[in-house]
N, C-alpha and C positions, 0 to 999 in steps of 0.2 A: 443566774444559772450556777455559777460559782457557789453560791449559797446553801441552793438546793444538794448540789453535790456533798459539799460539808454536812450538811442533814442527813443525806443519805448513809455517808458514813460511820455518821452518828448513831444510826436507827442499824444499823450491821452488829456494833460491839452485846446487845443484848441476844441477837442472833448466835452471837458465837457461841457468847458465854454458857446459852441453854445447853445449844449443840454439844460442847466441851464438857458439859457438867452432866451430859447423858450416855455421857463415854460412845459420841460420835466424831473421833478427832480426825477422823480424813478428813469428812466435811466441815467440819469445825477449822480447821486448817485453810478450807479454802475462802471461807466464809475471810478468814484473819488477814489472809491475803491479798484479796480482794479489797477490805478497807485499808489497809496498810500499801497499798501497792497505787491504790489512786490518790494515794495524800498529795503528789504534784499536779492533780489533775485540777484542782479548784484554783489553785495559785494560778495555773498556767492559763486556767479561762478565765480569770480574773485580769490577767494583764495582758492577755491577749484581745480580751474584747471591752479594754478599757473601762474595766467595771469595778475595780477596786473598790471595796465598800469600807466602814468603820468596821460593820458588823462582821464582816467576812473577816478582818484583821482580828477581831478576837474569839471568831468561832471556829481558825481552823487550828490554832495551836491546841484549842481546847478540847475539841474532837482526838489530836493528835494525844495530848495526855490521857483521855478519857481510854483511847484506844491501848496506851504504854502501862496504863496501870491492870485495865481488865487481862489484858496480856500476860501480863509479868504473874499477877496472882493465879491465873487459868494454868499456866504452865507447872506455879510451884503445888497447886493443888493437885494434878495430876502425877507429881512426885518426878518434876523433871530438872527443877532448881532447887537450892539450898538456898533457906532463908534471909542469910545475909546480903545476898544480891535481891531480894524484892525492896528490905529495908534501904540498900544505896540506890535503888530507883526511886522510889516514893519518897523518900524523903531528899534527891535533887529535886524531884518535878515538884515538889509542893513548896521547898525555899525558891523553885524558880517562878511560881505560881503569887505568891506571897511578896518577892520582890519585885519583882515586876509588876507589880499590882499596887505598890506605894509608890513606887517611882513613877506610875500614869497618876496614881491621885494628887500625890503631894509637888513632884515638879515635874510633871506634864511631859516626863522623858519616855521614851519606847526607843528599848535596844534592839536594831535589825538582827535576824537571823544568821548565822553566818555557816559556810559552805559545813565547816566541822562539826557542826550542833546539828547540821541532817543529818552528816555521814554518822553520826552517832545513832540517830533517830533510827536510821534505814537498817545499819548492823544489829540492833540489838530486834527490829520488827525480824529482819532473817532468820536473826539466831530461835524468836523463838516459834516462827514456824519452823526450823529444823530442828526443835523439841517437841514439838507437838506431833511434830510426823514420825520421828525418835529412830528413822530409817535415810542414808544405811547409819552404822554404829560402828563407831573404829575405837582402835587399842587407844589406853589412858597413856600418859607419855610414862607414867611411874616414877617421877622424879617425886613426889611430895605420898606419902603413906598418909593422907588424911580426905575423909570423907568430902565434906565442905569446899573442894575444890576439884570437882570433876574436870576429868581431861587429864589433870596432872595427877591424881592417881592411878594406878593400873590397872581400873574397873575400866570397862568397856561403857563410850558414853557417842552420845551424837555430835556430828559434827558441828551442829547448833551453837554448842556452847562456845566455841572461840569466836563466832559473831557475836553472843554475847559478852564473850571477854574488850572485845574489839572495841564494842558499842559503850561499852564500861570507861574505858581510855581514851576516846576521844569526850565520852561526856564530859572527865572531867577535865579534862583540855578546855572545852568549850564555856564548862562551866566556870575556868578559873578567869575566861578573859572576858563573861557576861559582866562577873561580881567585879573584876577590877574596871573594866567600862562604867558603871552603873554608880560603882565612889567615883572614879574623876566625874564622871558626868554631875551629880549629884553636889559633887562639890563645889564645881563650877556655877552653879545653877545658885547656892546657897551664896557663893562668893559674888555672883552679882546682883542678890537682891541685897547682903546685907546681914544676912541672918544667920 
């Protein structure tokens, strides 16, 4: 059941993407939310009805990335992010994709998820439904006179974007204690066979 869920969520992000690329962003919005909003649901029936699978363990982060990247590009195509924040997405999810992908092949480690790595997950899913819905829209704080950081200039921007600021800062929170887990672990691992 767990699985299917995961699927289902899976089978949403093409949904959106249409919707969003047909300049129907309510619905597109909700469609976003919707997969984004059940990401604890497969986890939760997974250990709830003790059904933990392998497959489940590598298809809901994956659905999860699948979701953070069609996201992230849907928003900036709709001219609601600046570029730099797609590239700090994509290129975390894809070193975190890539590491963690050697660490199961070569020594058989998988780092747990930890509280901070959702709460990043969950801010930046919020921030960009409240970009895509781009309602309401408050004053920029006006501290920084440059484009590429909405919010902090004093263009009028959605409230979206400090969830994605949010989501930003805890990522790399989360991201610096994956990578330094993943060397002690790794090293550990290397020091007791030897090699």
């Amino acid at each position: 059941v767990a699985n299917v869920v995961s699927l289902i969520r899976l089978c949403l992000v093409p949904v959106f993407v249409v919707l969003i690329m047909d300049g129907h962003n309510l619905m597109a919005t909700f469609v976003f939310a919707l997969a984004a909003g059940t990401d604890f649901v497969d986890g939760y029936v997974a250990r709830s009805t003790h059904s933990v699978s392998r497959l489940g363990r590598v298809l809901d982060p994956i659905v999860d990335r699948v979701l953070m990247i069609s996201g992230v590009i849907c928003v900036y195509l709709i001219g609601q992010l600046p570029l730099w924040i797609i590239v700090v997405i994509i290129l975390r999810d894809v070193m975190m994709l890539i590491g963690g992908s050697i660490l199961l092949a070569k020594y058989h480690i998988r780092i747990p998820v930890i509280l901070i790595g959702k709460a990043a997950t969950a801010s930046l899913f919020l921030g960009f439904i409240g970009l895509m819905l781009n309602w309401p829209t408050m004053s920029g704080l006006g501290i920084l006179n440059v484009g590429w950081l909405p919010g902090f200039n004093s263009e009028p921007c959605s409230w979206g974007i400090w969830f994605v600021y949010l989501g930003l800062f805890l990522g790399f929170i989360s991201t610096t204690y994956y990578v330094t887990k993943s060397l002690m672990k790794a090293g550990a691992v290397k020091g007791d066979t030897g090699d």
